[in-house]
Structures are given as C-alpha cells and as structure tokens.
C-alpha positions as CSV (number, residue, x, y, z in Angstrom):
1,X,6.5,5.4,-3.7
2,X,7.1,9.0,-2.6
3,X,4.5,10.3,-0.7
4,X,5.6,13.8,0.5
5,X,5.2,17.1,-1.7
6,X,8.7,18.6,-2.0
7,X,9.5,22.7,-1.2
8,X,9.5,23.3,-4.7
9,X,6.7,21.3,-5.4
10,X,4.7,22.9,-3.4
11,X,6.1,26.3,-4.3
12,X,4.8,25.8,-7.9
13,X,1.5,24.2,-6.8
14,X,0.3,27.0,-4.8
15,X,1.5,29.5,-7.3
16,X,-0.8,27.3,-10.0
17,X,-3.7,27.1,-7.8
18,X,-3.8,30.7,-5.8
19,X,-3.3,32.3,-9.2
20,X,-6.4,30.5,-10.8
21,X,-8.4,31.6,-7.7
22,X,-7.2,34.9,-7.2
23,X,-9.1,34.7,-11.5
24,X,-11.7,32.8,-11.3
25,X,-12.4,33.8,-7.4
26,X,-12.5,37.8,-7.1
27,X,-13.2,39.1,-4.1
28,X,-15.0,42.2,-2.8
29,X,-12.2,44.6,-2.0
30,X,-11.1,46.2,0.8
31,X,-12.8,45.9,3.8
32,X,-12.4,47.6,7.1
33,X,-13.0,44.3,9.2
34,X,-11.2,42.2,7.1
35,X,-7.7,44.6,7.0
36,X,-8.4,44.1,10.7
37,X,-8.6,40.4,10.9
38,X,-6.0,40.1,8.5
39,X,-3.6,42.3,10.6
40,X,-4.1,40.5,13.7
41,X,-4.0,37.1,12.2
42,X,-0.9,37.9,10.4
43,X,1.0,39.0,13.5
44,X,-0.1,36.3,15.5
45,X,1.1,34.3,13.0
46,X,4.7,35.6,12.8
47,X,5.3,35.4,16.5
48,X,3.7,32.1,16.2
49,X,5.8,30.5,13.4
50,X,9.2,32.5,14.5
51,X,9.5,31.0,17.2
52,X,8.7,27.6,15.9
53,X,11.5,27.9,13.0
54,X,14.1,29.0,15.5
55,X,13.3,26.3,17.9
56,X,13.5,24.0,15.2
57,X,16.6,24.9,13.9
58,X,17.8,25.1,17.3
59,X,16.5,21.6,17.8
60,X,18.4,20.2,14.5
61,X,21.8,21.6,15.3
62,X,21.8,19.8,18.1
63,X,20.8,16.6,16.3
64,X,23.7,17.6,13.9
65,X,26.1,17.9,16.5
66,X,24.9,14.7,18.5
67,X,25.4,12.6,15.4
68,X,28.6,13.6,14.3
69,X,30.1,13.0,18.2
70,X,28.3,9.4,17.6
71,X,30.4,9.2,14.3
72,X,33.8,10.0,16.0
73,X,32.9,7.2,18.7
74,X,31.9,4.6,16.0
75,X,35.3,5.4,14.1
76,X,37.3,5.6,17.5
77,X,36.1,1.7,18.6
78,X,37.3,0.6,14.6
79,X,40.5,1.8,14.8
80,X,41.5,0.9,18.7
81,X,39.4,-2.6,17.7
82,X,43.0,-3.1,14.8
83,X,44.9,-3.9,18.2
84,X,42.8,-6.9,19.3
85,X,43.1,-10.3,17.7
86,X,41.9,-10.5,13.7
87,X,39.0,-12.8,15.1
88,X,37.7,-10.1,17.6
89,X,38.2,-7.4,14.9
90,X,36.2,-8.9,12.4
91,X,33.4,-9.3,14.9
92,X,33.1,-5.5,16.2
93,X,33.5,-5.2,12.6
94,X,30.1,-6.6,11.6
95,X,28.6,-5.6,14.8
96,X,29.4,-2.1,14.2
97,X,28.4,-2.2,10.5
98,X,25.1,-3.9,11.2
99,X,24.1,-1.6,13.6
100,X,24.6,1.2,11.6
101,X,22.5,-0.3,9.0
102,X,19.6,-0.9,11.0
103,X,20.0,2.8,12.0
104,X,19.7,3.6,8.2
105,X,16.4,1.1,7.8
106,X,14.6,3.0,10.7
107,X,13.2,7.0,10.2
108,X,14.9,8.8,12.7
109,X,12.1,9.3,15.0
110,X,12.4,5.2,15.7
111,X,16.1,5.3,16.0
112,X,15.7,3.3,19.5
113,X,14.4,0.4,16.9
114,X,18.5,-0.2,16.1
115,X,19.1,-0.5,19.9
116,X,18.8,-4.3,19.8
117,X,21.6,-4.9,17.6
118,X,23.7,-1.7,19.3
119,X,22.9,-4.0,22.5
120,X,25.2,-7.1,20.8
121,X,28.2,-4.9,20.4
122,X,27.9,-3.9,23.7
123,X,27.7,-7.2,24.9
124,X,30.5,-8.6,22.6
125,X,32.7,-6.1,23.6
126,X,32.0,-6.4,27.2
127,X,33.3,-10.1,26.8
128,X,36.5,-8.9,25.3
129,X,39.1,-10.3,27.1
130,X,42.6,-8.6,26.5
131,X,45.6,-9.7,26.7
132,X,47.8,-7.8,28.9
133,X,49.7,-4.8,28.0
134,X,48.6,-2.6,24.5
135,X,45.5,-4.2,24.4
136,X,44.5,-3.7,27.6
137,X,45.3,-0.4,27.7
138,X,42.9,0.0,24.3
139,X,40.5,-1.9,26.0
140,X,40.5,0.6,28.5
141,X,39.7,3.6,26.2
142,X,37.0,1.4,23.9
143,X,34.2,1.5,27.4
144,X,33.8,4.9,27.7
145,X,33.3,5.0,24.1
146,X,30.7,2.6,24.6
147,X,29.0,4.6,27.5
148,X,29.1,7.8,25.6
149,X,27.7,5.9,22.9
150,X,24.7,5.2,25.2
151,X,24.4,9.0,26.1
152,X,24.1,9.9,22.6
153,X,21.7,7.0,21.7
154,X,19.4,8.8,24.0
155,X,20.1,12.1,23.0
156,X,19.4,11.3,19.1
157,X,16.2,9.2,20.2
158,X,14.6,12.5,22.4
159,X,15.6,14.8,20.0
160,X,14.2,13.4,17.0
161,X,10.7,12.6,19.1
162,X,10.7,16.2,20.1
163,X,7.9,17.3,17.8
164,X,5.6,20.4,17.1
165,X,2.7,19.4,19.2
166,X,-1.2,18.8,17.3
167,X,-2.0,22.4,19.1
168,X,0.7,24.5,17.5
169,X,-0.1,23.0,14.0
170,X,-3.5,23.6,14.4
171,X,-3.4,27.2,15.8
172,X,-0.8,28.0,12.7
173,X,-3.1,26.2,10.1
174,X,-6.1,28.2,11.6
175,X,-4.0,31.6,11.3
176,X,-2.7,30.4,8.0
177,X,-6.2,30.3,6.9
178,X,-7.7,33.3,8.0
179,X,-4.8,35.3,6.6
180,X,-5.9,33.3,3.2
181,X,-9.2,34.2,3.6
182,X,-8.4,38.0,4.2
183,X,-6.5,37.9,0.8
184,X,-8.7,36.8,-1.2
185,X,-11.7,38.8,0.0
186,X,-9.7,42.2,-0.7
187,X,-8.3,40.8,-4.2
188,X,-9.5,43.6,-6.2
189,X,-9.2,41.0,-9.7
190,X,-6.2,43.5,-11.3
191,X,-3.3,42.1,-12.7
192,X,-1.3,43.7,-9.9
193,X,-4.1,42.0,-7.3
194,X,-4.0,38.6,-8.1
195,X,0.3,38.8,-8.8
196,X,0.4,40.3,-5.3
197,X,-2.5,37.8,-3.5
198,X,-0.8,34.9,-5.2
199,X,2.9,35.9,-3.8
200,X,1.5,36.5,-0.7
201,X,0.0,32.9,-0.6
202,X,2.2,31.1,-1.7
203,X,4.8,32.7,0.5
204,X,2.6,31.4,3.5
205,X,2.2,28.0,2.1
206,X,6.5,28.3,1.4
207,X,6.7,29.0,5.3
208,X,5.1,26.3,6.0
209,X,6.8,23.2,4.3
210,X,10.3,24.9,5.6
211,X,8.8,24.5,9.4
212,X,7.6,20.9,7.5
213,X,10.7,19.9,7.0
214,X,12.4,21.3,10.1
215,X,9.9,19.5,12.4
216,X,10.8,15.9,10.3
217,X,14.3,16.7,10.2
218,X,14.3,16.8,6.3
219,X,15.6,20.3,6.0
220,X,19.1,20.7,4.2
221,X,19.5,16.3,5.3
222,X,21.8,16.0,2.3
223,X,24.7,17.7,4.4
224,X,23.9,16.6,7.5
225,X,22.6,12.9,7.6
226,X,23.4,11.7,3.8
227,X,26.7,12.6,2.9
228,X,28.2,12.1,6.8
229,X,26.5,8.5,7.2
230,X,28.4,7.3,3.4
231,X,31.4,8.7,4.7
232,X,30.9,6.9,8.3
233,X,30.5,3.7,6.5
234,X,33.1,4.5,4.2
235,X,35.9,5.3,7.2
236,X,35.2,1.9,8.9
237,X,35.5,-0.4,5.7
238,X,32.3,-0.8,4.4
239,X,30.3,-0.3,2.1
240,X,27.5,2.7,2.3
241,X,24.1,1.5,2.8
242,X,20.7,3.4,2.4
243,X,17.5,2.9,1.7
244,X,16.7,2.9,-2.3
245,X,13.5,5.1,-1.9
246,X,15.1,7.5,-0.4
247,X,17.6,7.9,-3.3
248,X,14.8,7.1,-5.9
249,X,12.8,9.9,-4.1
250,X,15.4,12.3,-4.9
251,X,16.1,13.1,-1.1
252,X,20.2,12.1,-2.0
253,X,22.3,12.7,-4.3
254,X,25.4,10.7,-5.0
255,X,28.6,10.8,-5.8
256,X,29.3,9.4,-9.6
257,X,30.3,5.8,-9.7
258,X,29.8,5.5,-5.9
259,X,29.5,1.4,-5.5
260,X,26.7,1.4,-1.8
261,X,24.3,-1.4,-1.3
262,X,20.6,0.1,-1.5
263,X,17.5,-1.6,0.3
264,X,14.2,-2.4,-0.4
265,X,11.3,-3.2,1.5
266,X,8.2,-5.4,0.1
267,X,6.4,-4.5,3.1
268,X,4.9,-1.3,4.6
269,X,6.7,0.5,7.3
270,X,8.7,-0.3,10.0
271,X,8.0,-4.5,8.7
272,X,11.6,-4.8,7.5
273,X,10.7,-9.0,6.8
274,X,11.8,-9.8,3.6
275,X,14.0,-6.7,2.8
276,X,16.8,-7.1,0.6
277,X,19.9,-5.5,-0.5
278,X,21.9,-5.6,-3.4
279,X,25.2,-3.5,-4.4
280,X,24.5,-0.8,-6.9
281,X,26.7,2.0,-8.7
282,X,25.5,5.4,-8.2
C-alpha cells in the first residue's frame, strides 16, 4: 500500500487546492504589516531551507559514495572467493547473497538490522583455512575486505540515521506557514492574483517534498540505490532481489524482461515472519 505523496503528486495537489482558495478565499490586499511579515518570514526561510538542501545533498553523496565502495568490496570477496575450494565458494556465495537481501528487506535507516547475517560471513570466512600458496595469498587480501566492510557498515548505518531534527521541521513548517498566510491575505482575487499566489504556494510546498525526499534518501534513488543494487546482485551470480512494493509503488523502474525475485511481506514493518519471494519477469 503506498503511503507517501510523490513530487508530482503533490505538485498537482497544491496547485488544485491553493488555486480553489486563492477563489473561493480572497483576501484583503496589501497590507503594510503583512509585506513585512511576509518579507522576513520568507528570508528566514531561505537561509533556513538552503542550508538544509545543501546539507542534505551533501549528506547523500556521501551515502552514494559509501555504497558503491561497499559494492566493489562485495564483488572483490566473489571473485578472490573462485580460488578456494567449490565447497567454500558456494558458501560465501550464499552468505554474501543473503546478506544483501536482508539489506534490501530493511529501509535504509535500519540497515544495522542485516548485521546479523553480515556477522555469519564474517565468521565463515574467518574459519577459512587455506591451503598454502595462491589461496593463501587470496586469503590474505579477502580480511581487509572484510574490515573495510565493517567501516562502511557503520558509515552507511550513521549516515542514513543522520536526520533533519523535530526543531528544524518545525521552524520551516512554521515559516512555511506564515509565508502562506501573507499570500493569501494580499491575494487581491484577479486572475493575475490567484495565478501568481497559487505559483507561489505551490512552489513552497515543491521545496518542501525535495528536502522530503533528501532527508529519506528518496531523492533521484533510481540511480543511486536501484539500478546499482540489480547490478550488484547481478555481478556476483544472482538473481536481483527487491521488495515488490517498492516496484508496485513506482519508486523502480526495470529493465524489460529482467527475471529478479520480488518480496512480500503479510506483516507490518520491520516483522519480516512469513515473507515470501517468488521469481518474476519485469
């Protein structure tokens, strides 16, 4: 069931609503006190949410970056696990595949939910034992992997908890709201009034579901999260796995006849008992 309002969505909501208000609602012109308030409120409000959008972005690059180094490491341990014995490749195999799964069942912000089953590859590779010669010497390179794996484990889990705090919401919804208020009070009920009161509010309400998304990590995730995890699971054999509301909620788009296995979940969220997956054809 989807349950947030998309940009666009929202875009055309506001532009429905404010535009029957700025009608049905005329206010009382312009007003020295209210240009005043509306002045003030307004550039409060752009220092306020430029800095928020640039620390967001800032924030998400580096979530971009951190996941695609946590890619390279999760391909790196595949292809130095060929060398070992079929027996101990298989099993890195399926450790590494069902890890990344449970990454995929979790939102981002309870990524450290996966860590149990990143905790059994550990392990198992920690028990390796390698014959001597090449596969000790892979052996060798497949630890670090596994401690910078750690580091990045962390990195995604602090980053994606790193939210907008209840007081910076609320001091941008108040301004939000005063600047709406201003608007309407000096729409004048012309044609030109309400066209220009309704751009201007739903512009503001725009703003807002960009920093929205920004602050969940939704913004632009198709590039960033979607089409690099199918590749991921793609690169080390398997199948791509995802959620199947996220792709029935439009927030993916795949490729044409792309065979991944899609999950569902009876319960509410983050109860995973009883989820079950089946192979579908995009």
């Amino acid at each position: 069931m989807k349950k947030r309002l998309d940009l666009w969505e929202g875009a055309i909501l506001s532009v429905i609503v404010f535009g029957l208000l700025g009608v049905f609602l005329p206010g009382k012109g312009m007003d020295d006190l209210v240009l005043a308030l509306l002045s003030v409120s307004s550039f409060l409000f752009g220092i306020f949410v430029a800095f928020s959008i640039a620390d967001r972005h800032s924030r998400q690059k580096e979530m971009r970056e951190t996941m695609r180094v946590s890619d390279a490491y999760v391909i790196n341990l595949y292809h130095l696990s060929k060398v070992m014995s079929k027996d101990v490749q298989k099993k890195i195999h399926k450790h590494l595949d069902e890890w990344l799964v449970a990454t995929m069942d979790y939102f981002l912000k309870d990524h450290h939910k996966s860590d149990p089953l990143f905790s059994k590859l550990y392990m198992y590779i920690l028990s390796i034992k390698p014959k001597k010669g090449k596969q000790s010497l892979v052996y060798e390179e497949m630890i670090p992997l596994l401690f910078s794996q750690v580091e990045s484990n962390k990195r995604v889990r602090y980053l994606s908890q790193d939210k907008i705090t209840v007081a910076e919401w609320s001091s941008i919804l108040i301004l939000t709201g005063i600047i709406l208020f201003c608007l309407f009070y000096i729409n004048t009920n012309s044609i030109f009034s309400i066209f220009l009161v309704t751009l201007l509010a739903t512009t503001l309400v725009t703003i807002l579901l960009v920093l929205r998304d920004l602050d969940a990590l939704y913004w632009k995730e198709q590039k960033w999260i979607w089409d690099p995890v199918s590749a991921l699971f793609q690169e080390i054999g398997s199948l791509p796995y995802f959620p199947q509301d996220v792709i029935d909620n439009k927030r993916i788009k795949l490729k044409k006849g792309l065979k991944y296995r899609g999950a569902t979940y009876p319960k509410p969220y983050p109860d995973l008992t009883g989820k079950k997956v089946k192979i579908r054809v995009a």
